[in-house]
Gaussian input, Z-matrix of N, CA and C with variables (Angstrom, degrees):
# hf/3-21g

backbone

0 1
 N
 C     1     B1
 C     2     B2     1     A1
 N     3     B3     2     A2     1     D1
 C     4     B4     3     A3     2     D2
 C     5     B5     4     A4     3     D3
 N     6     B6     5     A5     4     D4
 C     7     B7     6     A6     5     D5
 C     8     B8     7     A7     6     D6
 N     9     B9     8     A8     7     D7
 C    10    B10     9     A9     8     D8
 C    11    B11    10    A10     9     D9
 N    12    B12    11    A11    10    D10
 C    13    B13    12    A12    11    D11
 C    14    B14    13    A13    12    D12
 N    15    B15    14    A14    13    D13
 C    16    B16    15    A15    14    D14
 C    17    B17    16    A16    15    D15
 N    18    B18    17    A17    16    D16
 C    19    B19    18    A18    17    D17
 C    20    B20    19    A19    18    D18
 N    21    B21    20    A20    19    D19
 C    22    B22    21    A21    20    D20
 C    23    B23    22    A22    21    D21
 N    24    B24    23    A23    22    D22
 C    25    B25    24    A24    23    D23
 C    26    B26    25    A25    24    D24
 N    27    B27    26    A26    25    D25
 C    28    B28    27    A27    26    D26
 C    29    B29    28    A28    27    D27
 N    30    B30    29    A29    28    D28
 C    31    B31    30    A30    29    D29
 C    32    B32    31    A31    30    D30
 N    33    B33    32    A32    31    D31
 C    34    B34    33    A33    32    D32
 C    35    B35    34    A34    33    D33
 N    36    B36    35    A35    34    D34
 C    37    B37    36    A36    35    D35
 C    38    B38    37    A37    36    D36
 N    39    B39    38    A38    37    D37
 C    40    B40    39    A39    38    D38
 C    41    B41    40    A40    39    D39
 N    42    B42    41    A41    40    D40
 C    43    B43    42    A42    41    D41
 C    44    B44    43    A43    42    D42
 N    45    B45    44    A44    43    D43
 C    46    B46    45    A45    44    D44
 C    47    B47    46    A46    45    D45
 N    48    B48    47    A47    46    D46
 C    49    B49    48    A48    47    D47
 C    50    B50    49    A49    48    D48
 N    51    B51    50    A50    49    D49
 C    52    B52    51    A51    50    D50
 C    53    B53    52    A52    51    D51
 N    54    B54    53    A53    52    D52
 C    55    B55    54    A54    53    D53
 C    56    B56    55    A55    54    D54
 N    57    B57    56    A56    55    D55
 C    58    B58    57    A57    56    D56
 C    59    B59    58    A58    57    D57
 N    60    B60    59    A59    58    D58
 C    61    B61    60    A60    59    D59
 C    62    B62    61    A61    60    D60
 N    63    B63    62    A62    61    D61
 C    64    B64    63    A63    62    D62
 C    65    B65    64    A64    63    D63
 N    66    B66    65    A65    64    D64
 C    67    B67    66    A66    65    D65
 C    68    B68    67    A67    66    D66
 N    69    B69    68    A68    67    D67
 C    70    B70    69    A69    68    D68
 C    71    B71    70    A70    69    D69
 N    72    B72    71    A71    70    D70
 C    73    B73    72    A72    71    D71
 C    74    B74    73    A73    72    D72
 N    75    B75    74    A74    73    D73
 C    76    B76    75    A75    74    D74
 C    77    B77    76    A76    75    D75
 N    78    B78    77    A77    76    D76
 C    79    B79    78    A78    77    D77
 C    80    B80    79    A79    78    D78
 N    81    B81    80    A80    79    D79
 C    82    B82    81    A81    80    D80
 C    83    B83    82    A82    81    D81
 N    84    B84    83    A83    82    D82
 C    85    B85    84    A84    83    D83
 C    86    B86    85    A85    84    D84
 N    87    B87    86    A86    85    D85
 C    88    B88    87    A87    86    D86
 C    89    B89    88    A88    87    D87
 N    90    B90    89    A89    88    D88
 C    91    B91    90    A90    89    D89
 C    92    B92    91    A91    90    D90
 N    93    B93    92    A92    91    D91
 C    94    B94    93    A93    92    D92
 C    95    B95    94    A94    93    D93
 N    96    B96    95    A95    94    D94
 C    97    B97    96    A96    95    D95
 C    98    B98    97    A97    96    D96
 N    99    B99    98    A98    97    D97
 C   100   B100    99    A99    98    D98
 C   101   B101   100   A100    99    D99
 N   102   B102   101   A101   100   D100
 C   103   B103   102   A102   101   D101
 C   104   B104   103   A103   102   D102
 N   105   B105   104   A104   103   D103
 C   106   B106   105   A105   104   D104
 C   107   B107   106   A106   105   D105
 N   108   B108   107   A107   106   D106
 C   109   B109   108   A108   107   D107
 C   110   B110   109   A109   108   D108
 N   111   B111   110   A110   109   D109
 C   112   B112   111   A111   110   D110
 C   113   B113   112   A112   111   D111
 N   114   B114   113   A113   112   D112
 C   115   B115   114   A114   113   D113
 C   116   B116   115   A115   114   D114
 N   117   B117   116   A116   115   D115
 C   118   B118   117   A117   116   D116
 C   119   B119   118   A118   117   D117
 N   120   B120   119   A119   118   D118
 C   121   B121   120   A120   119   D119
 C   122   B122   121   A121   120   D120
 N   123   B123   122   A122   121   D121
 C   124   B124   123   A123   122   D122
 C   125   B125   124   A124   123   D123
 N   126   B126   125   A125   124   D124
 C   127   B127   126   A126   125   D125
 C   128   B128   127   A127   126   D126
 N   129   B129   128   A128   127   D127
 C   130   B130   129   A129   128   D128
 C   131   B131   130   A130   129   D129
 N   132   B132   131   A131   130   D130
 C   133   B133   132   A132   131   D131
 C   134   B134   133   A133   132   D132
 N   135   B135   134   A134   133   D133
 C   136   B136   135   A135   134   D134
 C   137   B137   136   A136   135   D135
 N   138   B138   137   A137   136   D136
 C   139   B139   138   A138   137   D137
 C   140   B140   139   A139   138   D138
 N   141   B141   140   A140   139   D139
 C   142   B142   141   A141   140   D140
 C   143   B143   142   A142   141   D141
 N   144   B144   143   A143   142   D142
 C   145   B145   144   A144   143   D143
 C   146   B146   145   A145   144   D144
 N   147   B147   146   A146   145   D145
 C   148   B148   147   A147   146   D146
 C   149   B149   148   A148   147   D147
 N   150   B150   149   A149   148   D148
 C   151   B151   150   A150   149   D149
 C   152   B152   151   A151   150   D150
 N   153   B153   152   A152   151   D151
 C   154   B154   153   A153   152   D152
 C   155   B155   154   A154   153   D153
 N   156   B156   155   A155   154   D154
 C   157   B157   156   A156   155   D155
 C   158   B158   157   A157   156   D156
 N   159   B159   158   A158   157   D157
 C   160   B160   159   A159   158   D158
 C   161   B161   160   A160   159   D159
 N   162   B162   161   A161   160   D160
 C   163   B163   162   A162   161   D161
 C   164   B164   163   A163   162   D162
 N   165   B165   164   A164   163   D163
 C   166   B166   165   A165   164   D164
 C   167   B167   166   A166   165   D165
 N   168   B168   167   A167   166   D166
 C   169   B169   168   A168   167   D167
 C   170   B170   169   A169   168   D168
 N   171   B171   170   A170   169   D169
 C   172   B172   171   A171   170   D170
 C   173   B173   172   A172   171   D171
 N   174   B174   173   A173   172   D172
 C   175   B175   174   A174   173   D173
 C   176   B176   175   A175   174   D174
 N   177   B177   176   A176   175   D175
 C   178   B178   177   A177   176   D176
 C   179   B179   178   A178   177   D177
 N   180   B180   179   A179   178   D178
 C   181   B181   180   A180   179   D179
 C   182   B182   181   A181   180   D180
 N   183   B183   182   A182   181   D181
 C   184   B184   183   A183   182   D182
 C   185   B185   184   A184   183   D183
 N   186   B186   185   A185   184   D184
 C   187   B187   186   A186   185   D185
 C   188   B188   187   A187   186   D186
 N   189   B189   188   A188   187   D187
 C   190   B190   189   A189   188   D188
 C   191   B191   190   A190   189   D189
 N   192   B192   191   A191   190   D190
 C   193   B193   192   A192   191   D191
 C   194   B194   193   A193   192   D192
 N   195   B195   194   A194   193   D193
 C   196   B196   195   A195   194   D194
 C   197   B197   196   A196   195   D195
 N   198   B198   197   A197   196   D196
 C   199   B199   198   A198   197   D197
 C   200   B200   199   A199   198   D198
 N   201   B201   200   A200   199   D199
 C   202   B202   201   A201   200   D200
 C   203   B203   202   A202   201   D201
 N   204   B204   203   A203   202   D202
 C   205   B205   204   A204   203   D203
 C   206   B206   205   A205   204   D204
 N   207   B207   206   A206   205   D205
 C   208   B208   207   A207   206   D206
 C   209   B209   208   A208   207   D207
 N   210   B210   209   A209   208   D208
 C   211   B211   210   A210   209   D209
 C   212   B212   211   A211   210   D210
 N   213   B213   212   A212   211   D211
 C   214   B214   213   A213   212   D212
 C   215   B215   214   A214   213   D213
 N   216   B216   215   A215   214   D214
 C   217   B217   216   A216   215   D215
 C   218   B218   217   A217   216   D216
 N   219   B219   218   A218   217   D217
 C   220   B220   219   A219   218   D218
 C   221   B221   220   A220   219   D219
 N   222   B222   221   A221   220   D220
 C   223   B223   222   A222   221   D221
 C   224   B224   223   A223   222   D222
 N   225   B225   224   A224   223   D223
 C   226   B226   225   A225   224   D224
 C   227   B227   226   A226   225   D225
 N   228   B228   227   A227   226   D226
 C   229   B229   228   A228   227   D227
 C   230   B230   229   A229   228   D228
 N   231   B231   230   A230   229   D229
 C   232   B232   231   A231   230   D230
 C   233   B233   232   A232   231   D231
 N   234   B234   233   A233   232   D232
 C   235   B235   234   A234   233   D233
 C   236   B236   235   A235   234   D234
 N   237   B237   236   A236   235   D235
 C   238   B238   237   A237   236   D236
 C   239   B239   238   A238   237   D237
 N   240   B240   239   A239   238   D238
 C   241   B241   240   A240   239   D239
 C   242   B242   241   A241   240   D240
 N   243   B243   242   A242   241   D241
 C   244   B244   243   A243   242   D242
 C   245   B245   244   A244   243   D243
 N   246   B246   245   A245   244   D244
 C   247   B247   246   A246   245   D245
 C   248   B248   247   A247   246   D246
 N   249   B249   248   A248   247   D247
 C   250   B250   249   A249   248   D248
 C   251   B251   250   A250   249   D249
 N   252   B252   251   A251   250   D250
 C   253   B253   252   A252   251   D251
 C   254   B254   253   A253   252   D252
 N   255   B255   254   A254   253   D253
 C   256   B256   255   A255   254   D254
 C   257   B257   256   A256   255   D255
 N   258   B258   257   A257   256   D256
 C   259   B259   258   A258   257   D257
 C   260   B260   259   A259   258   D258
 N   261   B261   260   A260   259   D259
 C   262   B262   261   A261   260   D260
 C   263   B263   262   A262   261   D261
 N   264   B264   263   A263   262   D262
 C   265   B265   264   A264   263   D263
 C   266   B266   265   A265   264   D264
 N   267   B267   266   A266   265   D265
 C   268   B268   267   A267   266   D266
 C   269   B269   268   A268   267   D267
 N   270   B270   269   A269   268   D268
 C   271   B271   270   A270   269   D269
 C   272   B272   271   A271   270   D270
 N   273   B273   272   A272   271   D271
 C   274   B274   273   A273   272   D272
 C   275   B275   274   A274   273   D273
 N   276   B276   275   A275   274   D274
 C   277   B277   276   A276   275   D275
 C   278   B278   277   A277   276   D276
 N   279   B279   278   A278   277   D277
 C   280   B280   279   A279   278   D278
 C   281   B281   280   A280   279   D279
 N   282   B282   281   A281   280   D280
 C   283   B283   282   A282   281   D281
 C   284   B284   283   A283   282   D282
 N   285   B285   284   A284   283   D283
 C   286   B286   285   A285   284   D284
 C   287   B287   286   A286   285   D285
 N   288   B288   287   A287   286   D286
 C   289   B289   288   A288   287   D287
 C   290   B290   289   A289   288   D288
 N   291   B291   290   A290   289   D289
 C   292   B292   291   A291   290   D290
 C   293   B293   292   A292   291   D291
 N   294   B294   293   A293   292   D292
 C   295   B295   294   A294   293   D293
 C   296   B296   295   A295   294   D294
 N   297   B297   296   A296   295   D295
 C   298   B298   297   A297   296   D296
 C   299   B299   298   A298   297   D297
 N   300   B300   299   A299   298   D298
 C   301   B301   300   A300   299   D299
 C   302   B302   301   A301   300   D300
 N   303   B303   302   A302   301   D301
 C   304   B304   303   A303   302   D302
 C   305   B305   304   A304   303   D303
 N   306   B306   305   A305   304   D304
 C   307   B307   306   A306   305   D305
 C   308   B308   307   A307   306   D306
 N   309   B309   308   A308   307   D307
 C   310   B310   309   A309   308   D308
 C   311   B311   310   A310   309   D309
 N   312   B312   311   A311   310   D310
 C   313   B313   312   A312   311   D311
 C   314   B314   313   A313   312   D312
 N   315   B315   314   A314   313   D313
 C   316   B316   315   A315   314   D314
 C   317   B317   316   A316   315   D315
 N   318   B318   317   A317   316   D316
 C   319   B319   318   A318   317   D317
 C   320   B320   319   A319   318   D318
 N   321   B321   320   A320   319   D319
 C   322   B322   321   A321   320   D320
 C   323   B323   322   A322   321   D321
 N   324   B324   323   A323   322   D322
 C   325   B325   324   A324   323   D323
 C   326   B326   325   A325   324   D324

   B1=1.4462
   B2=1.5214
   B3=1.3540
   B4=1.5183
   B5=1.5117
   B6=1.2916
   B7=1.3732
   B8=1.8088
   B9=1.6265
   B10=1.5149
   B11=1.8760
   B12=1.1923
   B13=1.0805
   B14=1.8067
   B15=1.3348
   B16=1.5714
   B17=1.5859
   B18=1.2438
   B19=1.4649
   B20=1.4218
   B21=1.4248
   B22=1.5303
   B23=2.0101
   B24=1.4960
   B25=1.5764
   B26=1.5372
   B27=1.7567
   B28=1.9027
   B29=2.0119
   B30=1.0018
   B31=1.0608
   B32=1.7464
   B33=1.4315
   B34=1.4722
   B35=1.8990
   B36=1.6294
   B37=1.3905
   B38=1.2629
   B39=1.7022
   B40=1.3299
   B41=1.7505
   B42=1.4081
   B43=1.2830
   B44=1.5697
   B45=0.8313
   B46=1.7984
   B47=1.7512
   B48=0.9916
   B49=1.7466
   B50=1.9275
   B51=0.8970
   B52=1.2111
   B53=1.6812
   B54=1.0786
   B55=1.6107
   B56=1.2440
   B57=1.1423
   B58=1.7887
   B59=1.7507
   B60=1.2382
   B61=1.1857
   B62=1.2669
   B63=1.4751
   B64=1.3210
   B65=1.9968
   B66=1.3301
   B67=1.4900
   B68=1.7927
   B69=1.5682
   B70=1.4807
   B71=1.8195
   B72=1.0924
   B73=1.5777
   B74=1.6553
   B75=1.5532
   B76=1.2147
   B77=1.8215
   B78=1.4079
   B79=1.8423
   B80=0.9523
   B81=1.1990
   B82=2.1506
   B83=1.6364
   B84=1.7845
   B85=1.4192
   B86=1.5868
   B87=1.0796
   B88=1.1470
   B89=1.7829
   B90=1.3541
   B91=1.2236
   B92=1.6552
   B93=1.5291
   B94=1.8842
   B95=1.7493
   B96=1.1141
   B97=1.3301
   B98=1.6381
   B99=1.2619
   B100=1.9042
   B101=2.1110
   B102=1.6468
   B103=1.1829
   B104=1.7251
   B105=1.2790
   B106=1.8095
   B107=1.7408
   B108=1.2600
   B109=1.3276
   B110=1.7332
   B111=1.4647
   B112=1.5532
   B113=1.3942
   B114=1.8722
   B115=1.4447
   B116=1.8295
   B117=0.7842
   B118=1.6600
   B119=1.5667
   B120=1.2719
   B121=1.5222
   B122=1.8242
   B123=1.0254
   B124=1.2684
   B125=1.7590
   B126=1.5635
   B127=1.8391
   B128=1.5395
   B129=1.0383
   B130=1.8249
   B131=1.2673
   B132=1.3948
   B133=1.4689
   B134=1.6555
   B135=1.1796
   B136=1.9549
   B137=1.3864
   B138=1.4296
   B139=1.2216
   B140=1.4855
   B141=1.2031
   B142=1.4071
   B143=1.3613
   B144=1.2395
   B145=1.1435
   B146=1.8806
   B147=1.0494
   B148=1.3318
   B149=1.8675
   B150=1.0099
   B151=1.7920
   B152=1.3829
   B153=1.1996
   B154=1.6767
   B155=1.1114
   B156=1.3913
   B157=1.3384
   B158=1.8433
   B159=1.0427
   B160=1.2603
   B161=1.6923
   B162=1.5505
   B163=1.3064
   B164=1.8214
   B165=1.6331
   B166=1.4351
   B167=1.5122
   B168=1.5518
   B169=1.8972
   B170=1.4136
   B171=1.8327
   B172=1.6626
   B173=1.6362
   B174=0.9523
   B175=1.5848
   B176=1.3167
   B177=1.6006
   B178=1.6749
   B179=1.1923
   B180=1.6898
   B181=0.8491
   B182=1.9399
   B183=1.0348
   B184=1.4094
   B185=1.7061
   B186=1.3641
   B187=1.4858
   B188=1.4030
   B189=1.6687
   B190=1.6341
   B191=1.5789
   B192=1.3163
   B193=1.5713
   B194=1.1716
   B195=1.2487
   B196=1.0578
   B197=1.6700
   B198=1.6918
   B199=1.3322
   B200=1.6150
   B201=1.4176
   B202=1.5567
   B203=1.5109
   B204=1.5807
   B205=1.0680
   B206=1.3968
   B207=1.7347
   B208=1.5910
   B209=1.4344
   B210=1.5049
   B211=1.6782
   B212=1.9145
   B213=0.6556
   B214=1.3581
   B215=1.7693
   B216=1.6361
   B217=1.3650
   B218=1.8449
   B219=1.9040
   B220=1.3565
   B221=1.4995
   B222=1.4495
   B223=1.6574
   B224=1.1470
   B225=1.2485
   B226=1.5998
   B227=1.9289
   B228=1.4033
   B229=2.1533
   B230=1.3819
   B231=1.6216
   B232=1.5152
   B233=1.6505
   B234=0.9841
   B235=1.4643
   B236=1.2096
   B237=1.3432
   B238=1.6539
   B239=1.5564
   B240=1.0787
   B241=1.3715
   B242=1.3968
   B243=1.5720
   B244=1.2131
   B245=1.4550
   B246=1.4619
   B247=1.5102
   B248=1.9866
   B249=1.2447
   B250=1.3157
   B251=1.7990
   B252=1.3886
   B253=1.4622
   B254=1.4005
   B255=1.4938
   B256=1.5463
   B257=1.5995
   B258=0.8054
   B259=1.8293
   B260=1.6964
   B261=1.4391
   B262=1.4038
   B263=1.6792
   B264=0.9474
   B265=1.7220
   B266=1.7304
   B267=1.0480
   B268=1.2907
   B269=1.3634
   B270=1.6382
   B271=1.7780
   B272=1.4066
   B273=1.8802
   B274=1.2851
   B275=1.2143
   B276=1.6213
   B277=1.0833
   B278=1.8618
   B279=1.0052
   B280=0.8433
   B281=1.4495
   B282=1.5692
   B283=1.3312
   B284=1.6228
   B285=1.3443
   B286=1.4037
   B287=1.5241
   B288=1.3621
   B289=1.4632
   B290=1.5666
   B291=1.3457
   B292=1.4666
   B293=1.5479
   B294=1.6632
   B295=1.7430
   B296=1.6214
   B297=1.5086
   B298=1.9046
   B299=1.5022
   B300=1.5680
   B301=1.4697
   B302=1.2216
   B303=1.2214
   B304=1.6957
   B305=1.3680
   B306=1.1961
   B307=1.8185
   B308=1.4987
   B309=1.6002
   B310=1.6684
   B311=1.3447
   B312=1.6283
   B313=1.2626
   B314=1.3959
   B315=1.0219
   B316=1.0534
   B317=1.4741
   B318=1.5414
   B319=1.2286
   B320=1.7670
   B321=1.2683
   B322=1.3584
   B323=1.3545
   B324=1.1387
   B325=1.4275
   B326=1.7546
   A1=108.87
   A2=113.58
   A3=107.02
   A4=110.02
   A5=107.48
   A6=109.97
   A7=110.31
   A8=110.86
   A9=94.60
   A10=105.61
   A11=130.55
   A12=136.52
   A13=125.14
   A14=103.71
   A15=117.41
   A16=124.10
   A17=119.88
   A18=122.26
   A19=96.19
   A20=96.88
   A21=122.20
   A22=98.68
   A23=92.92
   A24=112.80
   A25=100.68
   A26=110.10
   A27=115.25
   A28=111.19
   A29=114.41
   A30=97.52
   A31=100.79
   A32=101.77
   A33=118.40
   A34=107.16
   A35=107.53
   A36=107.49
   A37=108.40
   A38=131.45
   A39=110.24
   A40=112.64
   A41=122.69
   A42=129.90
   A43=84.50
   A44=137.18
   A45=133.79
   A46=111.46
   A47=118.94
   A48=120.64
   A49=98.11
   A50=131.48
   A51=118.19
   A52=103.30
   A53=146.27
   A54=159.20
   A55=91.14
   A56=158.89
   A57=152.76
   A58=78.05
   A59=166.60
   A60=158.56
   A61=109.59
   A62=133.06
   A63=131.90
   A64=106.94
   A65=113.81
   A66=127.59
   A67=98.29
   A68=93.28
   A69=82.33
   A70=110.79
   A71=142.58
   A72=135.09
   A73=111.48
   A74=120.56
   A75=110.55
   A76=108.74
   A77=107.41
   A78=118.38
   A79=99.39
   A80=125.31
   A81=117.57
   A82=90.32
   A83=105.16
   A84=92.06
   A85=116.02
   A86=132.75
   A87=131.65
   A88=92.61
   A89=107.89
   A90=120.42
   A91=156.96
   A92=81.79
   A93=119.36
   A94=97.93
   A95=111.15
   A96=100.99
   A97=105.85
   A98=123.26
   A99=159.97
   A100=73.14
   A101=92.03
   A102=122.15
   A103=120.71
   A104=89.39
   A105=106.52
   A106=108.80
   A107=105.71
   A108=111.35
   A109=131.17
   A110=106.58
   A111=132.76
   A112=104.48
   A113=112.56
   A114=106.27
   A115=107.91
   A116=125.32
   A117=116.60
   A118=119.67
   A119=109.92
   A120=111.37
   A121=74.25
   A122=150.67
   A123=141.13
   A124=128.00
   A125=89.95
   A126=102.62
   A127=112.89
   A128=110.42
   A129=113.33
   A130=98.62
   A131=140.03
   A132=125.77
   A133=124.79
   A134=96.48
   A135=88.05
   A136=121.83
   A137=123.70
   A138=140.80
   A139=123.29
   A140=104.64
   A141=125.35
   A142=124.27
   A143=127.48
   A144=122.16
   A145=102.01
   A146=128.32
   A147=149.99
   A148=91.81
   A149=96.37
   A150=118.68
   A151=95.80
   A152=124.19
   A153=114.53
   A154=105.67
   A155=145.78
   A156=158.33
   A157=93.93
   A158=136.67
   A159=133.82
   A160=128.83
   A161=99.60
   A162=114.22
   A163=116.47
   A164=94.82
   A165=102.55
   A166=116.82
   A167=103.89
   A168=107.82
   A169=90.37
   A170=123.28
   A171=112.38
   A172=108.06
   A173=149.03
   A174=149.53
   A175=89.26
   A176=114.85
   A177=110.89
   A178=107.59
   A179=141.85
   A180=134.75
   A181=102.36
   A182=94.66
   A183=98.62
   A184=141.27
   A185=101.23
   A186=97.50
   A187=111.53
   A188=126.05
   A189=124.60
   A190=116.87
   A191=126.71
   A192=130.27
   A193=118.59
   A194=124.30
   A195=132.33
   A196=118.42
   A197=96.92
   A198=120.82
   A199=123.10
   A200=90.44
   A201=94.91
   A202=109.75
   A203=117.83
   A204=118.61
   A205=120.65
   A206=108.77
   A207=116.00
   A208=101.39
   A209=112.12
   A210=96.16
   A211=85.43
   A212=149.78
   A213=142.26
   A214=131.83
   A215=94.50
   A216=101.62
   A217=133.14
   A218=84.62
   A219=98.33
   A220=134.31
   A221=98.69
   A222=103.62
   A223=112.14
   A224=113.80
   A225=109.08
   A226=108.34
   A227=81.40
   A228=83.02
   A229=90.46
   A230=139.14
   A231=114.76
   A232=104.94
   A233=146.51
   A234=125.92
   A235=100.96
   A236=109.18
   A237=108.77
   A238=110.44
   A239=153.74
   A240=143.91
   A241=113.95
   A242=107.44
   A243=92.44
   A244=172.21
   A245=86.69
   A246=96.14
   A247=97.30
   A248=101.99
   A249=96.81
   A250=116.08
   A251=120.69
   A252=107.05
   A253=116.09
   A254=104.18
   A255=96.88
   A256=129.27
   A257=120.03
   A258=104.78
   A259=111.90
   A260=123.24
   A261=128.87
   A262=111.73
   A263=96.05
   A264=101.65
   A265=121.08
   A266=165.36
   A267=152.12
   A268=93.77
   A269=99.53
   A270=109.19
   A271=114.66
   A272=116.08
   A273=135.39
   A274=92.92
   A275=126.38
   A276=134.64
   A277=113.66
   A278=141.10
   A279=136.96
   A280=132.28
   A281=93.27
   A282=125.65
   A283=116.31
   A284=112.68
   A285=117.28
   A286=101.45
   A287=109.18
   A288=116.99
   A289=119.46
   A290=125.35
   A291=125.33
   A292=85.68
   A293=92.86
   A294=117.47
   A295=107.79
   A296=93.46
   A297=93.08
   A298=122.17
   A299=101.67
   A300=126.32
   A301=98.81
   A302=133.71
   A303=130.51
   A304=107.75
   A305=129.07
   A306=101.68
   A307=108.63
   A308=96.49
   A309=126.39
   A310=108.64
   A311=118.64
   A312=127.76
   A313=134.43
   A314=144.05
   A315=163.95
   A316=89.32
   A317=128.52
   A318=141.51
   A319=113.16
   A320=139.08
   A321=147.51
   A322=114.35
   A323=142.59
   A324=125.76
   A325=85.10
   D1=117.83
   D2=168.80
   D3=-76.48
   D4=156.94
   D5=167.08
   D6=-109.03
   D7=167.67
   D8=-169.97
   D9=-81.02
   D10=-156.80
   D11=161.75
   D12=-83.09
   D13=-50.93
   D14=158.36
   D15=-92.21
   D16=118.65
   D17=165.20
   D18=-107.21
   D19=160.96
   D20=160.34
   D21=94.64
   D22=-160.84
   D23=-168.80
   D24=-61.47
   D25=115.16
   D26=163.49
   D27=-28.06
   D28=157.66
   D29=158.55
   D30=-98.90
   D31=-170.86
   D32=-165.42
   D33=-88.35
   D34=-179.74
   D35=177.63
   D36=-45.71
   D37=128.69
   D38=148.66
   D39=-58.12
   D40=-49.40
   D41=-150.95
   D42=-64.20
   D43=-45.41
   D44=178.14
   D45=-69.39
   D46=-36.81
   D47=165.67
   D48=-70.24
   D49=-62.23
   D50=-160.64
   D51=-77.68
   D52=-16.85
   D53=146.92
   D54=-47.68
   D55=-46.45
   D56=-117.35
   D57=-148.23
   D58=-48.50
   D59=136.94
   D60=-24.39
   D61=-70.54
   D62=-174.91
   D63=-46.52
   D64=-59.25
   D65=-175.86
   D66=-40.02
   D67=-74.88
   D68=-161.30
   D69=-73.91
   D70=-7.75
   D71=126.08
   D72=-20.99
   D73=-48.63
   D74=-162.12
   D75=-85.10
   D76=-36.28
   D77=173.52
   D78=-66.37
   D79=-25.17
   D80=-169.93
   D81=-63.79
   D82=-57.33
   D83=-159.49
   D84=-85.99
   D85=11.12
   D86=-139.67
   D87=-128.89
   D88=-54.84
   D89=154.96
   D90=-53.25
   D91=-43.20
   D92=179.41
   D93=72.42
   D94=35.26
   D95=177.21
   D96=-96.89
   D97=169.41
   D98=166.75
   D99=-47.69
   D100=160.34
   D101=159.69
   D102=-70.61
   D103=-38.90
   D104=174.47
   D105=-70.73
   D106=-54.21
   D107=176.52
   D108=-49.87
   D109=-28.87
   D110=-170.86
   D111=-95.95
   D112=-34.96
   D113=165.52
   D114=-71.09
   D115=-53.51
   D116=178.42
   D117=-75.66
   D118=23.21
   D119=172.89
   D120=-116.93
   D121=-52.93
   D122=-169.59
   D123=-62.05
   D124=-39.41
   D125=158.48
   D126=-57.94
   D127=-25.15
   D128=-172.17
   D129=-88.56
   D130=-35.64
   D131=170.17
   D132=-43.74
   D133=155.31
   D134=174.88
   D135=-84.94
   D136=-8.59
   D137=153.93
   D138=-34.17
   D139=-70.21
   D140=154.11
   D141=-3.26
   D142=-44.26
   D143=-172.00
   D144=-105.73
   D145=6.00
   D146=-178.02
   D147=-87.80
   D148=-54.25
   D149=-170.38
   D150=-66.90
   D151=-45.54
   D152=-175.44
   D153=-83.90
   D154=-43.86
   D155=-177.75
   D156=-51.35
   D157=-54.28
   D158=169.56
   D159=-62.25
   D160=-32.87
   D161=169.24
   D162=-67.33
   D163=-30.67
   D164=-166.97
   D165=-109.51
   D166=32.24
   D167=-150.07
   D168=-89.92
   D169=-24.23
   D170=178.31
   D171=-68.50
   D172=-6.38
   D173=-128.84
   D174=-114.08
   D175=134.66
   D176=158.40
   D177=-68.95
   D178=-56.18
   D179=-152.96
   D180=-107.72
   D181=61.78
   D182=168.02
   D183=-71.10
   D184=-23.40
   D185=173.27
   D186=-77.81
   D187=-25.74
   D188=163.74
   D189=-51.18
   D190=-44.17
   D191=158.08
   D192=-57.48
   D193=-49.96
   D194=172.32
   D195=-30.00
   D196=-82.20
   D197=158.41
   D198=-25.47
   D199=-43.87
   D200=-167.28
   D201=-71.37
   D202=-37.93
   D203=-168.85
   D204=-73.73
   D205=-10.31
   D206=-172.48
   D207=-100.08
   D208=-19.98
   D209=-173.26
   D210=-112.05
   D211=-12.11
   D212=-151.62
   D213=-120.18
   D214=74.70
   D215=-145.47
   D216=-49.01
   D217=-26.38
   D218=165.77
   D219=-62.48
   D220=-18.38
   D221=174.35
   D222=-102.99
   D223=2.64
   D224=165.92
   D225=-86.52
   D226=-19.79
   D227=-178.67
   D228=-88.35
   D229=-39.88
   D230=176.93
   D231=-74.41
   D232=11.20
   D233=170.11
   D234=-89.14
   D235=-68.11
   D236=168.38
   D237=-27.70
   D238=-106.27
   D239=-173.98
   D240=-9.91
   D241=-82.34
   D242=166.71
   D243=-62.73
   D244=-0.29
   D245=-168.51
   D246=-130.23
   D247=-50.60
   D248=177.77
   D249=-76.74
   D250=-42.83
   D251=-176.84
   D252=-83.82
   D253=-45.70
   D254=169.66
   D255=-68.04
   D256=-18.12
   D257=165.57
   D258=-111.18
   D259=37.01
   D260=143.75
   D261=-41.14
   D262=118.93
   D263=173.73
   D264=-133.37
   D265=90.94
   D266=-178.36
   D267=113.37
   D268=-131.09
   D269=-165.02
   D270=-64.51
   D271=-23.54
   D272=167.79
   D273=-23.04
   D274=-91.54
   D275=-153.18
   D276=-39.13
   D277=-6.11
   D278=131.43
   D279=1.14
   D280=-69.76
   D281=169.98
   D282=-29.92
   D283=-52.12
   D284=-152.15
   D285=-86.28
   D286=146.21
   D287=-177.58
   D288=-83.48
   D289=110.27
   D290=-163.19
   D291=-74.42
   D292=149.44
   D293=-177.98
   D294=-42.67
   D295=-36.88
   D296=-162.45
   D297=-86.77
   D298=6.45
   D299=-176.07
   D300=-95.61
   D301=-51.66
   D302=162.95
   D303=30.67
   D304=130.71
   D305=140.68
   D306=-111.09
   D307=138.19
   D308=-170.88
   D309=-82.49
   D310=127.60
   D311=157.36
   D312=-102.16
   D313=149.87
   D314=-113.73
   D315=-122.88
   D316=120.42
   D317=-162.72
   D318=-86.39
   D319=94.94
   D320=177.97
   D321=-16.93
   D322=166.12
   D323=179.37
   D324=-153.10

């Protein structure tokens, strides 16, 4: 019996990961914002849901993801993890916000 090469969960659109790479590349610079920051200035566009609708076009139940991702802020911070920071590869990496880029706040007293 052969087995295949990939088991488990497909990954997602590239053409929708590398579209959602290009954006927040473009708010980083355009903005000066964090990688994190440029992804949730990009969820707030109305585009956005154009972008998931393509990301989510294999899914039977796609308008529940869908949905989820426009009202549901926590799954917009697990997509991001998973799909956009963790499989950065090549120029992607770009993407990711070096430690020393941070922006620093001012400690409460």
């Amino acid at each position: 019996m052969v087995k295949s090469e990939r088991t488990g969960r497909p990954t997602g659109n590239s053409f929708v990961i590398n579209l959602i790479h290009t954006k927040i590349l473009v708010y980083r610079r355009r903005y000066k914002l964090t990688a994190w920051n440029a992804w949730n200035k990009l969820a707030e566009q109305k585009a956005f849901k154009d972008l998931m609708k393509e990301f989510y076009k294999g899914k039977t139940n796609k308008d529940y993801y869908i949905n989820r991702m426009l009202n549901n802020k926590e799954a917009r911070n697990k997509f991001y993890i998973n799909n956009i920071k963790r499989k950065a590869s090549g120029i992607q990496t770009l993407n990711i916000t070096k430690t020393s880029e941070y922006t620093r706040r001012k400690k409460r007293k």
